[in-house]
N, C-alpha and C positions, 0 to 999 in steps of 0.2 A: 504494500500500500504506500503509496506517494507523499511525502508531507502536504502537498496541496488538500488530497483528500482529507486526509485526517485533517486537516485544519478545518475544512468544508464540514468536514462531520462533527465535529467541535461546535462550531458554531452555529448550525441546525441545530443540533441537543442545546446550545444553551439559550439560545432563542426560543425552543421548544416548550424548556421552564419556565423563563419570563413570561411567554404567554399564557400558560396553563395559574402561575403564582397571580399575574394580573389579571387573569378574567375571574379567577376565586374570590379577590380582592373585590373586584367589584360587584359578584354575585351579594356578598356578604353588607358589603355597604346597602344595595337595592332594598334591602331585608333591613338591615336598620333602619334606612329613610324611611321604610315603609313603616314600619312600626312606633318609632320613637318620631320622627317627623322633622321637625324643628330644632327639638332639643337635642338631636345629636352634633348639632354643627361647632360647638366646644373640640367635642370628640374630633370631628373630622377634619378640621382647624391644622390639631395635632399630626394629622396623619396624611394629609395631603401632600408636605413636603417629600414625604418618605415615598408615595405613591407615584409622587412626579419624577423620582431619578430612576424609580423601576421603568417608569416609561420613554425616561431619554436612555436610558440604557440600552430598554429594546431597539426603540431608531436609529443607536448608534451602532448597534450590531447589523442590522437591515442596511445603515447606510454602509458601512464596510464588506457584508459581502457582494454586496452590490458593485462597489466600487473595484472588488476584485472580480467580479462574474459571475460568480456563482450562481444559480437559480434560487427564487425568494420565494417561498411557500408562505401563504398564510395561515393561522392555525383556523380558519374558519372560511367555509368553501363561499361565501357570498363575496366576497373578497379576490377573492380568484379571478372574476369577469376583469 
């Protein structure tokens, strides 16, 4: 196997968690908005900044294999068109 590859497969897999860790994250927020309402936004105040480097993380990882070639999968097939 080629360093190319294995770099390529590296960064599928770690892009693969990002998305899976991010969409968790945000299933779970939809669920407290829903529930708590208002008053969670203390809470989510707190957790936003942390939510936002997960997501420049992801883009930073999309925009590097991209820049290298790689083909860019989305974890979710509506995204694909």
């Amino acid at each position: 196997m080629t360093l190319l590859v294995q770099v390529e497969e590296a960064l599928q897999d770690e892009d693969q968690d990002d998305f899976y860790i991010l969409s968790k994250i945000a299933d779970i927020l939809h669920s407290l908005f829903g529930s708590h309402g208002p008053d969670l936004f203390p809470l989510f105040d707190c957790l936003l900044p942390h939510y936002a480097k997960l997501l420049v993380r992801r883009l930073s990882l999309l925009t590097v294999r991209e820049a290298c070639g790689f083909e860019i999968t989305m974890g979710c097939q509506e995204f694909q068109n």
